[in-house]
N, C-alpha and C positions, 0 to 999 in steps of 0.2 A: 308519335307515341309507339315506342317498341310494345312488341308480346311477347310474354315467357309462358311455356307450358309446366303447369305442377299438377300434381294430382291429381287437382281440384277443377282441374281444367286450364285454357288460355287466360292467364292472367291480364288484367286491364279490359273487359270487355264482358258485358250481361248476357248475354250469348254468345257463347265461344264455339269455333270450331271445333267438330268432331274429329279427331286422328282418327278415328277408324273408316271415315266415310270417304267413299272411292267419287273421284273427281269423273263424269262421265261427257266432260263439256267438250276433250276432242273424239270422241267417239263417233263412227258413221253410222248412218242410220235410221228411220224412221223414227221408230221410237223416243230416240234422244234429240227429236230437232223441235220438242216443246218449249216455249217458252218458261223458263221457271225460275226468271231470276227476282221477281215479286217475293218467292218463297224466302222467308226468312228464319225456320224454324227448322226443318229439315236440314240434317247435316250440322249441324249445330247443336252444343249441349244444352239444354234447359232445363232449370230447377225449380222453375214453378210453375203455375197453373194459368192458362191464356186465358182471354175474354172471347177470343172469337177464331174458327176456323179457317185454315187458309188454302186459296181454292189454285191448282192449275187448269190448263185449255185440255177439256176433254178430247179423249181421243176420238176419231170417227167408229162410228158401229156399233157402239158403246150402248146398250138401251137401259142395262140396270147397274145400280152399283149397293152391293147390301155391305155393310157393317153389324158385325155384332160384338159383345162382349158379354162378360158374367162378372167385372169388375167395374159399376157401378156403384158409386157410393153416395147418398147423401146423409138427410138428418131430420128427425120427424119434429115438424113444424110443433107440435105441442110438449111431446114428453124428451126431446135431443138426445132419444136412441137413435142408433143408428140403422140407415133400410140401405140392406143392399137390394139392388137388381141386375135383372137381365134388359138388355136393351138391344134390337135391332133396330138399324135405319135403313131404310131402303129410301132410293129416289134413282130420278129420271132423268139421266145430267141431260142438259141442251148446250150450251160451250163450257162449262165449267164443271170439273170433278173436284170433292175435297179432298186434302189431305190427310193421310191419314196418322199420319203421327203430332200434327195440331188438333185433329178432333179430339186424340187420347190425352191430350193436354187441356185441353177445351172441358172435357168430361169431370177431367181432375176438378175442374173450381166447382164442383158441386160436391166433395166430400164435408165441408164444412156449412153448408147452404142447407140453413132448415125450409124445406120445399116440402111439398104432398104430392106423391107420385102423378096425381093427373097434371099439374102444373108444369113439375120438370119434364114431359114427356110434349108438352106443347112448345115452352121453352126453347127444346132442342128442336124440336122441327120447323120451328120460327127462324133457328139461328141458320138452320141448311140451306132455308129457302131463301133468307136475304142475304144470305153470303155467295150460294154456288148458285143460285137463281135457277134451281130444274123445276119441269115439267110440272113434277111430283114431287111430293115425299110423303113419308109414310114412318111413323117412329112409335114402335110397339115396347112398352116398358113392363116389362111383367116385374112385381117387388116381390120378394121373397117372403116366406109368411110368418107374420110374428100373431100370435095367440090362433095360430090355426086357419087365418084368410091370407089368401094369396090373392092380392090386385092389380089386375093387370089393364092396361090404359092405351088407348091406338089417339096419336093426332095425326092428321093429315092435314098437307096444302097442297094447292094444283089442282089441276083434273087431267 
């Protein structure tokens, strides 16, 4: 099955090649002698929202890895306004790091998901720990405030 490129992307294929993503596979060098052919989502365009994050081999020396964002979205479980939050994750890779343009994908399938911040905040550090299997993790959601309270929620896994 041939591909043609249109606007819209690689035609004939649900994840298409990114044209703009630089091929690093003969490059010398430490850095680039990771395994990463698992990854499916990186370098590739996607247009929708994933169920789950995808992990490469942590590098050595590695002790924390923090994400954060301010582009959390979900949907309040009773009244389907909408809560934004803030979110950081921090964990403790041991061979596995996430990626991080599948976690931003990952984060998307909850703009639609009527959840209660304590929930999605456990959720997400459920999905860190059975995907990239560290240490730790640690996933602080602060929601932004609607009628004057700001809630903010810590799940942990690990020790």
């Amino acid at each position: 099955m041939s591909k043609s490129w249109s606007r819209s992307g690689w035609a004939g294929a649900e994840m298409t090649k990114d044209p703009y993503a630089v091929d690093m596979s003969s490059h010398e060098g430490p850095s680039t002698e990771v395994a990463t052919t698992s990854l499916t989502i990186l370098g590739n365009t996607v247009r929708e929202a994933v169920d789950h994050v995808e992990v490469f081999p942590a590098p050595a020396n590695v002790d924390l890895v923090r994400f954060t964002t301010d582009e959390l979205s979900s949907m309040c479980p009773v009244t389907r306004q909408p809560d934004l939050s803030h979110v950081v994750i921090e964990y403790q890779p041991l061979e596995w790091c996430v990626e991080s343009k599948s976690l931003k994908l990952y984060l998307w399938n909850f703009r639609d998901r009527a959840v209660f911040a304590e929930a999605l905040a456990a959720e997400i550090a459920a999905e860190i720990m059975e995907t990239a299997k560290p240490r730790k993790v640690t996933v602080t959601l602060t929601q932004r405030p609607r009628g004057g309270i700001e809630v903010q929620t810590v799940a942990s896994f690990g020790h």
